[in-house]
C-alpha positions in Angstrom: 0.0 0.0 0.0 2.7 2.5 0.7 4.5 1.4 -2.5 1.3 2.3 -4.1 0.7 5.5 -2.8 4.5 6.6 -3.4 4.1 5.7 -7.3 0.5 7.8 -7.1 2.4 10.8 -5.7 5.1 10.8 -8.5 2.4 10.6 -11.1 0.7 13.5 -9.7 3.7 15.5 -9.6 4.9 14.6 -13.4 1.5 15.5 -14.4 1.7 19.2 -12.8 5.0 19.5 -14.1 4.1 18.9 -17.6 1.4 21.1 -17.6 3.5 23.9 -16.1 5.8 23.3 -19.3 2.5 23.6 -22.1 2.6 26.4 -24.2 -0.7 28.9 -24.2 -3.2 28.2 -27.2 -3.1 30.9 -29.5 -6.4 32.5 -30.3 -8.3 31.8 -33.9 -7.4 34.6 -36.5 -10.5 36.8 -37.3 -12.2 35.5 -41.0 -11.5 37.7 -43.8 -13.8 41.0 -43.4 -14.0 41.0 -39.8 -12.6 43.1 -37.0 -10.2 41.8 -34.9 -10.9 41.0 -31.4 -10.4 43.5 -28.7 -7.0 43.3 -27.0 -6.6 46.7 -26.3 -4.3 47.2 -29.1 -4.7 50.2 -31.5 -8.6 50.6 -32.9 -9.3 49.3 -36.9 -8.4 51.5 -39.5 -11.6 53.0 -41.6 -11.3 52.7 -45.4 -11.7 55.5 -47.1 -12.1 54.8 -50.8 -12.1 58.2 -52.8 -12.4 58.9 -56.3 -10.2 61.1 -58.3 -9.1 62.1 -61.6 -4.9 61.4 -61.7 -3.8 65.2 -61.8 -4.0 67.2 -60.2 -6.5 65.5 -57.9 -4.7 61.9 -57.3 -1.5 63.9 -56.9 -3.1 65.7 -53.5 -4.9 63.0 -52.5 -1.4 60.9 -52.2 -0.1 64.1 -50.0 -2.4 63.3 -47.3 -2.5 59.8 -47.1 0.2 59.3 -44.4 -2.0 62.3 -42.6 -4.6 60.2 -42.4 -3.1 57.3 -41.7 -1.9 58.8 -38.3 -5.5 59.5 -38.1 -6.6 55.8 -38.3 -7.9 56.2 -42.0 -7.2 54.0 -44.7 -6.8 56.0 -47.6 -7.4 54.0 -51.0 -7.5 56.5 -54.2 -9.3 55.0 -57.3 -8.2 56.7 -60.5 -11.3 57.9 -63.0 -10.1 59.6 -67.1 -13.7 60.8 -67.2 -16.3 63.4 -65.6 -19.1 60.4 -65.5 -18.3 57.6 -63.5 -17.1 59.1 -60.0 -19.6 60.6 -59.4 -22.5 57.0 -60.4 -19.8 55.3 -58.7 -20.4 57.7 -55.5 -24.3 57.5 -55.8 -24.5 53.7 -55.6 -21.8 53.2 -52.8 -18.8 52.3 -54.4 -16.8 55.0 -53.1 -17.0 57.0 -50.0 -16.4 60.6 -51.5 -15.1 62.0 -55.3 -12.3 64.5 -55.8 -12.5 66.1 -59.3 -15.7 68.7 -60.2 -16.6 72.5 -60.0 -19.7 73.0 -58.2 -21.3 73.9 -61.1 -20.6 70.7 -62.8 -21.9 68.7 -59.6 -24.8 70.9 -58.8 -26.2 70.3 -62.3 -25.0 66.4 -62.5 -26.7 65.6 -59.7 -29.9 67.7 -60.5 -30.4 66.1 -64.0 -29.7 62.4 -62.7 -31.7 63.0 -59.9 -28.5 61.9 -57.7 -28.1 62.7 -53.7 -24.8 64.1 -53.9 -23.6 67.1 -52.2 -20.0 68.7 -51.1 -17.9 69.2 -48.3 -14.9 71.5 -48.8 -13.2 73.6 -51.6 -9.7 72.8 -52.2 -8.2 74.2 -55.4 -9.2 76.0 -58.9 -8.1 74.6 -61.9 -8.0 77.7 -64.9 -8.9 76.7 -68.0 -6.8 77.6 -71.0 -6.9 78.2 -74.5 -4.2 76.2 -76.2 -2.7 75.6 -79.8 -0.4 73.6 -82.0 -1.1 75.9 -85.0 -0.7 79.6 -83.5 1.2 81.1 -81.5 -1.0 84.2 -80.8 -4.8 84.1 -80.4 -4.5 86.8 -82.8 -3.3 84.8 -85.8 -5.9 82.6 -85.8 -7.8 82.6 -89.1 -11.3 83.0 -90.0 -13.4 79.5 -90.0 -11.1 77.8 -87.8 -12.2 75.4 -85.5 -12.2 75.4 -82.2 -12.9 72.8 -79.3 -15.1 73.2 -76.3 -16.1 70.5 -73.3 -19.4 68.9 -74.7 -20.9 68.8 -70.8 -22.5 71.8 -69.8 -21.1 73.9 -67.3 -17.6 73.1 -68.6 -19.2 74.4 -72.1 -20.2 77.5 -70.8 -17.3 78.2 -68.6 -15.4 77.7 -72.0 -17.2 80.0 -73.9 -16.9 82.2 -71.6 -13.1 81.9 -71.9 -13.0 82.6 -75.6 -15.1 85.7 -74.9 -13.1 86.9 -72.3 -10.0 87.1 -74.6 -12.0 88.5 -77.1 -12.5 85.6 -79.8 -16.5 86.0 -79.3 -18.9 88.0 -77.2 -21.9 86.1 -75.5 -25.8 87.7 -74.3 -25.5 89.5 -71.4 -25.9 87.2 -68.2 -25.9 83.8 -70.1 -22.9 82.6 -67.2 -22.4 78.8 -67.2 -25.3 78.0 -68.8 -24.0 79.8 -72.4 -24.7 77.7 -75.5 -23.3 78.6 -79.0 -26.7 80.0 -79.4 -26.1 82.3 -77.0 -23.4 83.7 -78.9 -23.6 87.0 -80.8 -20.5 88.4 -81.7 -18.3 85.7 -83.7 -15.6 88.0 -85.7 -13.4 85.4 -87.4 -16.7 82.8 -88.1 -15.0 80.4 -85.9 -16.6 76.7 -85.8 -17.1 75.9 -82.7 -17.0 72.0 -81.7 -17.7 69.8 -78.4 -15.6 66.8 -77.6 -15.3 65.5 -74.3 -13.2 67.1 -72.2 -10.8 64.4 -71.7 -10.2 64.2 -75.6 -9.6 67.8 -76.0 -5.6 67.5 -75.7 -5.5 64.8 -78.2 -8.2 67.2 -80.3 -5.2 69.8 -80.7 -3.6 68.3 -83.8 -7.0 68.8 -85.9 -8.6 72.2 -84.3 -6.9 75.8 -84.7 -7.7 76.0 -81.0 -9.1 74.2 -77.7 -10.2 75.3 -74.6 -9.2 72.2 -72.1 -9.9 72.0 -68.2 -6.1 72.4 -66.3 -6.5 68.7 -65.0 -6.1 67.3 -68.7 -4.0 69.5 -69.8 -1.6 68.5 -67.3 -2.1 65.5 -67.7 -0.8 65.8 -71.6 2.4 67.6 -70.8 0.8 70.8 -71.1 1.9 73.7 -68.4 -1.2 76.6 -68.3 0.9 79.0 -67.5 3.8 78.7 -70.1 1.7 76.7 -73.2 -1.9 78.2 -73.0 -2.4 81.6 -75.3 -5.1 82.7 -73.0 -5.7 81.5 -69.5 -8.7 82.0 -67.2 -7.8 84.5 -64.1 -7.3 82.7 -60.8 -10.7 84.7 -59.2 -12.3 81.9 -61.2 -16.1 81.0 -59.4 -15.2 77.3 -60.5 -13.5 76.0 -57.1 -12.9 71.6 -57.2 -14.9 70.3 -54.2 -14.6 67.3 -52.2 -18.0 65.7 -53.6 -20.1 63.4 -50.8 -23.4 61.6 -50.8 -25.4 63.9 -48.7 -25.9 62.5 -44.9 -22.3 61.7 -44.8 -21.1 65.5 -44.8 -20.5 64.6 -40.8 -19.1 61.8 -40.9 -15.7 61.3 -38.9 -13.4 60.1 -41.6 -15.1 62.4 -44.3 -14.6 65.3 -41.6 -11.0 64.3 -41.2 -10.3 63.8 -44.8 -11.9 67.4 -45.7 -9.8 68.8 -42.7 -6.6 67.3 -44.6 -7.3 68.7 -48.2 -7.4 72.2 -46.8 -4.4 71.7 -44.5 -1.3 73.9 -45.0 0.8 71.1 -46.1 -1.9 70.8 -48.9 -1.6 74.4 -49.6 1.8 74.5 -50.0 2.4 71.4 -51.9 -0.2 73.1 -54.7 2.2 76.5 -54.5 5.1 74.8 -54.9 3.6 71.6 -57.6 1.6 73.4 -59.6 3.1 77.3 -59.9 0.0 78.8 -60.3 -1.6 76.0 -62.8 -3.8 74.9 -59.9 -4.8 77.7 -57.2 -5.3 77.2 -53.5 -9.0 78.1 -52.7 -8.6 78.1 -49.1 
């Protein structure tokens, strides 16, 4: 019996031991898609998924990404070439927030495809230029040339207003954005007005005696505004570049944090100091 008890003893005491020497179960991994467990570690990171055009909207976008980063935001930039898509890809969800229009040109988007989108912040103007591979002065242009314009509207207008600002064409008296060619009614040299999608404009340049093109594709072809356009539009221009939201998310933390950041002074510098007066601060 005492024999017996002994062995019981050492059995017990091999059996603490090894249990003493077990390593601790790690806990499952989280499936794809869901937050982690609390551990009192740092809180998830919101994505933020934001529309742009590449310049110079991409560009600014990519300035504040380690900003917001420090912020707990997950920045994630989806590149657009068109006017169109950000903004149905805003309406049904796909993004968070769009960084590319006027207000003009989302004001009247929005009201014409009955979309709920709204703004948050202005950030920068973008002038819009007259540019040429034939002339070098607006002046030599001759009589039935043609000349390019955005085929949406407000860009349409703002461009006619452009050629009749340096004097190409005069317009009806308080026309603004919403000018037409109809509403034209001075038109010295007969010039032949045509619309092309703003993106194709630059490409436009080799068969039209002149094109009026939005800074952000201009850029985007090599152009500089300030050193290639004959005629530029003057940086007072009504037509700031908004951060473009679905409206009932204008208060939302990370929108509110990411509106913060585009009108930042690092922003506002990095514009000065990028751009060189192609793209103006409008904060």
């Amino acid at each position: 019996m005492r024999r017996f008890s002994v062995a019981l003893l050492i059995l017990a005491l091999a059996l603490v031991a090894a249990a003493g020497c077990a390593k601790p179960v790690a806990p499952a991994a989280p499936a794809a898609g869901q937050p982690a467990a609390d551990s009192g570690s740092a809180p998830q990171k919101v994505v933020l998924k934001v529309g742009a055009t590449p310049v110079p909207h991409a560009e600014i976008l990519n300035v504040i990404k380690p900003m917001l980063e420090k912020e707990g935001i997950d920045l994630q930039i989806q590149e657009f070439t068109d006017y169109v898509q950000p903004n149905e890809a805003l309406a049904s969800g796909q993004l968070d927030a769009n960084f590319f229009q006027h207000i003009p040109y989302l004001e009247d988007f929005a009201s014409k495809r009955n979309l709920p989108l709204t703004y948050t912040v202005k950030v920068h103007i973008e002038p819009m230029g007259v540019y040429s591979k034939k002339v070098t002065r607006l002046e030599d242009v001759k009589p039935g040339s043609l000349v390019g314009i955005p085929n949406d509207p407000t860009n349409g207008g703002r461009a006619l207003a452009v050629l009749a600002k340096a004097g190409l064409i005069t317009l009806k008296d308080g026309v603004g954005v919403n000018a037409t060619v109809n509403d034209i009614t001075g038109n010295p040299k007969n010039l032949k007005i045509k619309e092309l999608e703003a993106a194709q404009l630059p490409r436009s340049l080799d068969d039209v005696a002149l094109a009026v093109i939005n800074s952000n594709f201009a850029m985007q072809a090599g152009l500089v505004p300030t050193k290639d356009s004959l005629f530029i539009e003057s940086s007072d221009s009504p037509y700031a570049n908004v951060l473009a939201v679905r409206k009932g998310d204008e208060k939302k933390d990370a929108i509110v944090k990411l509106g913060q950041a585009l009108t930042s002074p690092e922003v506002k510098k990095f514009i000065e100091e990028k751009y060189q007066g192609a793209v103006v601060a409008a904060f």
